[in-house]
C-alpha positions as CSV (number, residue, x, y, z in Angstrom):
1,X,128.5,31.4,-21.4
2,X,131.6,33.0,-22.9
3,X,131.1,36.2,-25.3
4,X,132.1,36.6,-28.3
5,X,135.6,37.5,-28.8
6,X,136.4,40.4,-31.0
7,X,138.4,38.9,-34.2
8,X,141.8,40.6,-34.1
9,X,141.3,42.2,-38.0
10,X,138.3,43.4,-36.4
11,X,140.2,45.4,-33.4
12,X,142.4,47.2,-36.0
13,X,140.2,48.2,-38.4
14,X,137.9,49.8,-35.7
15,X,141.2,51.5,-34.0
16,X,141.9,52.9,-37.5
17,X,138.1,54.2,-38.1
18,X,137.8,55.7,-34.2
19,X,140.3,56.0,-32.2
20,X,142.9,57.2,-34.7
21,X,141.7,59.7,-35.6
22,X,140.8,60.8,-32.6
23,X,144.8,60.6,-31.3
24,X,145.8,62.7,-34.8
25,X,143.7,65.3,-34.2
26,X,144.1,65.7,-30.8
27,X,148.1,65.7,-31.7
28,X,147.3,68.5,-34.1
29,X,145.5,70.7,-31.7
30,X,148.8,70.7,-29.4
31,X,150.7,71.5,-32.2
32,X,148.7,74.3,-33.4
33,X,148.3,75.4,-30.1
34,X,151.9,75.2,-29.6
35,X,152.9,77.6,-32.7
36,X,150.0,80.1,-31.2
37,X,151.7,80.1,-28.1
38,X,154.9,80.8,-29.8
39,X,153.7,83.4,-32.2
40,X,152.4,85.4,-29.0
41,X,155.8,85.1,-27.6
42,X,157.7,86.4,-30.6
43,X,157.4,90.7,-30.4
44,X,158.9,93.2,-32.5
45,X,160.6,95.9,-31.9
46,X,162.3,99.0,-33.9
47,X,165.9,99.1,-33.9
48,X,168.5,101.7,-35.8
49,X,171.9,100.6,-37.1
50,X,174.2,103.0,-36.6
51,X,178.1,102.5,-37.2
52,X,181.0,103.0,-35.1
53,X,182.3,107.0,-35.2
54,X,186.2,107.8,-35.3
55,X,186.9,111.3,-33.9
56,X,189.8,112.6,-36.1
57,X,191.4,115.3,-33.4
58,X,195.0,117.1,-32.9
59,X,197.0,116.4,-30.5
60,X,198.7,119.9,-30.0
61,X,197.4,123.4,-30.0
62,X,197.0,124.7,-33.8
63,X,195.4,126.3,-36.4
64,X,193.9,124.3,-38.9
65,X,195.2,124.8,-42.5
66,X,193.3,122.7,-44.4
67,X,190.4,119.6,-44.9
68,X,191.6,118.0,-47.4
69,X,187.9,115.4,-47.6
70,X,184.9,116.5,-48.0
71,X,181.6,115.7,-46.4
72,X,180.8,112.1,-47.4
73,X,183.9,111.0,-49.0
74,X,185.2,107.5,-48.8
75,X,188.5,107.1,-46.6
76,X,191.3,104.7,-46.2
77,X,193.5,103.9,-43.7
78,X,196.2,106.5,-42.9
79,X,195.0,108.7,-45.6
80,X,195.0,112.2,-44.9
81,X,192.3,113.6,-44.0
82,X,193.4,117.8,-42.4
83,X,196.2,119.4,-42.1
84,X,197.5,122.0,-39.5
85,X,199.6,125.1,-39.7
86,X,203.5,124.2,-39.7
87,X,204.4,127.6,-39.0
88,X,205.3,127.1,-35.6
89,X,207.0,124.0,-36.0
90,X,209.1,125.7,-39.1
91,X,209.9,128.7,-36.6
92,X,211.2,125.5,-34.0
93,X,213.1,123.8,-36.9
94,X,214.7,127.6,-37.5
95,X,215.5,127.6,-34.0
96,X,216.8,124.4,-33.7
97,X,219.6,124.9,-36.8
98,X,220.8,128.5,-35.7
99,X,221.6,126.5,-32.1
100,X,223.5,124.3,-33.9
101,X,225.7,126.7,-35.9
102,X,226.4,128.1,-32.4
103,X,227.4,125.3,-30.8
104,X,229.4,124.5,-34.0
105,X,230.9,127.6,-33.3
106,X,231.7,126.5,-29.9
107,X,233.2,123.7,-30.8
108,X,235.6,125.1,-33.5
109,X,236.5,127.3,-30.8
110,X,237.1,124.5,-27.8
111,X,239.0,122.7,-31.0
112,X,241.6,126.1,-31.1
113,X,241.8,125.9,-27.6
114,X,243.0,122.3,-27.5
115,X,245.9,123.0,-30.1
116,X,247.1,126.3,-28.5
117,X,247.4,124.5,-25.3
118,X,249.4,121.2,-27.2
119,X,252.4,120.9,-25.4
120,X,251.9,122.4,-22.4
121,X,249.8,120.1,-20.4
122,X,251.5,118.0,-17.9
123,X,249.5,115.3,-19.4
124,X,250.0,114.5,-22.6
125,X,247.2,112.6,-22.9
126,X,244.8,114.7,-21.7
127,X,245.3,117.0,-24.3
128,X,244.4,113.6,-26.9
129,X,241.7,112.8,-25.1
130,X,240.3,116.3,-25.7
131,X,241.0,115.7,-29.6
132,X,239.1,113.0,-29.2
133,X,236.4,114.2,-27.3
134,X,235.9,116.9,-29.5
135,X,236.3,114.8,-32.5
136,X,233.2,112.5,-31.1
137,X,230.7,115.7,-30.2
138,X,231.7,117.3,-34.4
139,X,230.1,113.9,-35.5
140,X,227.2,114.0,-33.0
141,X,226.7,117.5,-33.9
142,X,226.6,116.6,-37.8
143,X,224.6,113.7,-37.3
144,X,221.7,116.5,-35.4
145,X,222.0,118.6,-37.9
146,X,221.2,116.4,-40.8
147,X,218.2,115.0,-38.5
148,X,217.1,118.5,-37.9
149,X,217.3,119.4,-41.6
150,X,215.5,116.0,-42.9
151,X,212.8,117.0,-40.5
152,X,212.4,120.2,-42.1
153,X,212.4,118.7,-45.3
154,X,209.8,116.0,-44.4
155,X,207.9,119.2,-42.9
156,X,208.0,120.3,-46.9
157,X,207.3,117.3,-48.4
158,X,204.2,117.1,-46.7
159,X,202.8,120.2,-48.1
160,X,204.1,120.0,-51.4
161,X,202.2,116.4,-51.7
162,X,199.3,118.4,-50.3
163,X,199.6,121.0,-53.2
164,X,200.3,118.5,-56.1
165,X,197.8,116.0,-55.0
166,X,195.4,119.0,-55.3
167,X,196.9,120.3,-58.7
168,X,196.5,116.9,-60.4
169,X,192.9,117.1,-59.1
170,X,192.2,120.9,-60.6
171,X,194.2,119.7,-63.9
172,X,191.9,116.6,-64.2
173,X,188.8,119.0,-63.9
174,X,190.8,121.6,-66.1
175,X,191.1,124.6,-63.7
176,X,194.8,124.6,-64.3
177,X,197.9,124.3,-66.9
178,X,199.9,121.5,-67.6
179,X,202.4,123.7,-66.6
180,X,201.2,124.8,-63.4
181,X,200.7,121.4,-62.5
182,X,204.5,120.5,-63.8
183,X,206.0,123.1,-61.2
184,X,204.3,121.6,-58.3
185,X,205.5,118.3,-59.3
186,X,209.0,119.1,-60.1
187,X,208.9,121.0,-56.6
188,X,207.5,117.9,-55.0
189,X,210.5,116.0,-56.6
190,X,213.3,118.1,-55.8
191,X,212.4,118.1,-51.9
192,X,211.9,114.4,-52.2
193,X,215.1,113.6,-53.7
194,X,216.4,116.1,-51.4
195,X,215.7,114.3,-48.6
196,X,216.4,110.6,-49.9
197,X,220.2,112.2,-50.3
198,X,220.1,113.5,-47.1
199,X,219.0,110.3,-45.4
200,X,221.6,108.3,-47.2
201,X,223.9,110.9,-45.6
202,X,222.7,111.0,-42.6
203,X,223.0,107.0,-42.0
204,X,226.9,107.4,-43.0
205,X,227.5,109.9,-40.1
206,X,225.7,107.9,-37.3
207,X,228.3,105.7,-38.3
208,X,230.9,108.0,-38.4
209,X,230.3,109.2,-35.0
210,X,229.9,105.3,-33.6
211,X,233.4,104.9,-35.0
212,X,234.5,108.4,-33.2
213,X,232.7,107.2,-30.3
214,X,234.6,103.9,-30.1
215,X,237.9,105.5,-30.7
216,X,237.4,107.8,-27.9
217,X,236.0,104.5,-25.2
218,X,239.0,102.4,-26.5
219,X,241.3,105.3,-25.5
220,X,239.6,105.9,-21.7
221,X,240.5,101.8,-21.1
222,X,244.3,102.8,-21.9
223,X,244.5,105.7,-19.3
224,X,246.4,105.2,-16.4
225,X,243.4,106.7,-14.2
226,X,240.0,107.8,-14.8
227,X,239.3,111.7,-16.4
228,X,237.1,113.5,-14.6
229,X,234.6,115.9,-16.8
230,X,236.6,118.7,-18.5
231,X,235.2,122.2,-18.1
232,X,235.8,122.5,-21.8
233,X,233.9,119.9,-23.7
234,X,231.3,118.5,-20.8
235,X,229.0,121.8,-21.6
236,X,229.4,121.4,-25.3
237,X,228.2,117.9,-24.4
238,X,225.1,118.6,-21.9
239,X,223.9,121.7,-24.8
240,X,224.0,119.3,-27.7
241,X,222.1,116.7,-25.7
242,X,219.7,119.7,-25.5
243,X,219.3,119.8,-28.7
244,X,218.7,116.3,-29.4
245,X,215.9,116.5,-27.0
246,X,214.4,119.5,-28.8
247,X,214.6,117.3,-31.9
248,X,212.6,115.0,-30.0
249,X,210.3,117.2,-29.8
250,X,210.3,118.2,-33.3
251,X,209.2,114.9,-34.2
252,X,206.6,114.6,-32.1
253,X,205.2,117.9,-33.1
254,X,205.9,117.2,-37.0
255,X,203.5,113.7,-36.9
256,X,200.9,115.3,-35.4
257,X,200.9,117.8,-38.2
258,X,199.2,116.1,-40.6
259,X,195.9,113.9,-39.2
260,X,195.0,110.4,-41.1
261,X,192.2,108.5,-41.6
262,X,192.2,105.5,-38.5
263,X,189.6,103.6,-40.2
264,X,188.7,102.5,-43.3
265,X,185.3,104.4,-43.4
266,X,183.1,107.5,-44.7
267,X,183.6,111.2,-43.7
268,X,180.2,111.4,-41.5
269,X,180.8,115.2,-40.4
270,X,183.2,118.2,-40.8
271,X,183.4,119.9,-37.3
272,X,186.3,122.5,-38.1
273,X,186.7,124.8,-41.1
274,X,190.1,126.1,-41.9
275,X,191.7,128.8,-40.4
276,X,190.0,127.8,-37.4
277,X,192.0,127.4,-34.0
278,X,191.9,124.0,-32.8
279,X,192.8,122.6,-29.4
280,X,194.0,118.9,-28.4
281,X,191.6,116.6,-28.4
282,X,188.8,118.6,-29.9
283,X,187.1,116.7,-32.9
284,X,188.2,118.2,-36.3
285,X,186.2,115.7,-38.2
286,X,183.8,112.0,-37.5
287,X,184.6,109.3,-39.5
288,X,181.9,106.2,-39.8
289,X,182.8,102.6,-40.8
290,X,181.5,101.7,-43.5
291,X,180.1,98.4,-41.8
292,X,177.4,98.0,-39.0
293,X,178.6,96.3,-36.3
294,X,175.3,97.0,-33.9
295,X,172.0,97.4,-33.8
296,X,170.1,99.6,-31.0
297,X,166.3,98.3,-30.7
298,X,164.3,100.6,-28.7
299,X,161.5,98.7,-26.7
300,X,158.5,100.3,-24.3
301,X,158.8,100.4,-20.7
302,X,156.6,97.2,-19.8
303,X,158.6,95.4,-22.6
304,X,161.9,95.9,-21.3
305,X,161.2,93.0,-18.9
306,X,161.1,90.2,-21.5
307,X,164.3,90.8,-23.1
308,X,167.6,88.8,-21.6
309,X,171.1,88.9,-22.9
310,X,171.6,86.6,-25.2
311,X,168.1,85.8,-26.1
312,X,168.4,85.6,-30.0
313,X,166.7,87.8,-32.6
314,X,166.2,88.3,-36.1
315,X,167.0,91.1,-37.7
316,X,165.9,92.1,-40.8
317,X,165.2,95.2,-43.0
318,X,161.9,97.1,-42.2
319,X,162.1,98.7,-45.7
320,X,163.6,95.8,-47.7
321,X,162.0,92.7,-45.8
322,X,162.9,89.2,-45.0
323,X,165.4,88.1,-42.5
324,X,169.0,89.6,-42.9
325,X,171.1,88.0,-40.1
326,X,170.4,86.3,-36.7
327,X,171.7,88.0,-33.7
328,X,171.6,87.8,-30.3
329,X,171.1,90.6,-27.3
330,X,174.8,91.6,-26.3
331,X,173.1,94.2,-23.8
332,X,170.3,95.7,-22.0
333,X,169.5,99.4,-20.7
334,X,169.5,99.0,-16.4
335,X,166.8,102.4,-16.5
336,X,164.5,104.0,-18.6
337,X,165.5,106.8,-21.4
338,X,164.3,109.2,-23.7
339,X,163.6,107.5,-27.1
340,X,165.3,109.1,-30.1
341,X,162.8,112.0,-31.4
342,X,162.1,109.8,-34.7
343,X,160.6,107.2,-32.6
344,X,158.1,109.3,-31.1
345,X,154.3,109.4,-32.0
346,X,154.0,112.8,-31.5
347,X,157.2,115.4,-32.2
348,X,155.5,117.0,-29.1
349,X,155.1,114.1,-26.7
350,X,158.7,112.1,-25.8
351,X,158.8,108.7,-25.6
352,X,160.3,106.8,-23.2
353,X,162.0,103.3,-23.1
């Protein structure tokens, strides 16, 4: 005899009263037991954010003359930040311009030679060649000598921009005149104009002496043989290219006066006080962006085995709260090290991690 079959509405309404149930809350158990499982894999761990330091150093052997920030002040770039004592680059400027009167000197002298001897040189055209030899090495000279003096005058300019950028701070807080602060900018404007007029100048004999220069290679193609190097001009020649190699110098030395702001950041730390004798590459002053770029977390020794690079994180505020940015692990420690002393339980007892 056959049983019973189950009607089908019957089938479905017992699935729905027992065994449905059954499957959801089995499916809920996983899934709870799931988000256990990942809360016990999720750890935290103190970090501190600390932005990227600048070291603002010289890069010559100097006395410092002045900071012109102070501790905690907001910086651009190429702002100045210190200032060193141009005295010896004033006393190499000096230098530089009483060489040049001599060799000017020299020159006037070579210049009397080369007429008294007109007319009785085989070779008439040596003697030309000699006027315009000479004629090339007067505009080389003057073109030197204008560099040389726009240098100094750059040398000026800085300090005077020094002293009225200061002045229009003491006469904003009342410490000085209105007419204190008028000399120091009339001085700032004389120098400046100074050396606009100069450099103006200075660009109309470079191409003087490009013109003299020409004349004198446009006459060496005409010659019926090569000249060798005249005993009279070739060491007014090798003495000015002296010079220009001092200038070189000069330049070098007058950039490095003055020390800028690399970053746009926040003075962190003054290391040097003025009057102080500075060597290159000793840190005059720290500068801190203003931005954090990293975070340094600082985990126990058995945790450091569960951190990867590249896991990701979440970092957020310990003070504030919530979530501020999602990250990732750029890098781990290979050893163990001291944890900073703010870390520590105990000021007594280091920490390691």
């Amino acid at each position: 005899m056959r049983p019973i079959e189950t009607p089908r509405a019957q089938k479905i309404e017992d699935f729905q009263r027992r065994t449905l149930p059954l499957i959801v809350w089995s499916v809920c158990a996983l899934i709870v037991a799931a988000m256990f499982v990942g809360r016990a894999r999720r750890f935290e761990y103190i970090g501190m954010a600390s932005a990227l330091e600048y070291e603002v150093s010289s890069s010559a052997r100097a006395t410092l003359e002045t900071v012109v920030v102070d501790l905690y002040d907001d910086v651009e770039v190429g702002d100045v930040v210190a200032k060193l004592d141009d005295q010896p680059l004033l006393a190499s400027i000096r230098t530089s311009e009483a060489t040049i009167r001599q060799l000017n000197a020299e020159l006037e002298a070579a210049r009397s030679q080369v007429l008294a001897d007109t007319g009785q040189d085989q070779a008439g055209w040596t003697v030309d060649l000699r006027r315009f030899q000479i004629d090339e090495e007067q505009r080389r000279l003057e073109t030197l000598g204008l560099k040389v003096q726009t240098e100094g005058d750059r040398v000026e300019l800085a300090r005077l921009a020094l002293e009225l950028e200061r002045s229009e701070t003491l006469l904003g807080a009342g410490l000085v005149s209105r007419s204190e602060y008028d000399i120091a900018r009339l001085s700032h404007e004389q120098v400046r104009r100074r050396l606009e007029d100069n450099v103006v100048l200075l660009a109309q004999t470079e191409a003087e002496y490009e013109q003299a220069r020409s004349r004198r290679e446009a006459f060496e193609r005409d010659l019926p043989q090569l000249p060798r190097d005249d005993p009279l001009i070739t060491p007014l020649r090798e003495a000015i290219a002296v010079e220009n190699r001092r200038l070189e110098e000069i330049e070098v030395l007058r950039q490095s006066m003055v020390l800028r702001s690399p970053v746009v950041g926040r003075v962190s730390q003054i290391l040097c006080r003025r009057g102080q004798a500075v060597v290159p590459g000793e840190p005059i002053l720290l500068i801190a962006e203003q931005s954090v770029r990293e975070v340094v977390a600082y985990l126990d020794e058995e945790a450091g085995s569960r951190i990867r690079q590249d896991s990701p994180v979440l970092v957020s505020n310990r003070n504030g709260g919530g979530t501020v940015a999602e990250s990732v692990v750029l890098r781990v420690s290979p050893g163990v090290q001291v944890l900073p002393q703010r870390l520590w339980s105990s000021p007594q007892v280091p920490a390691y991690g």
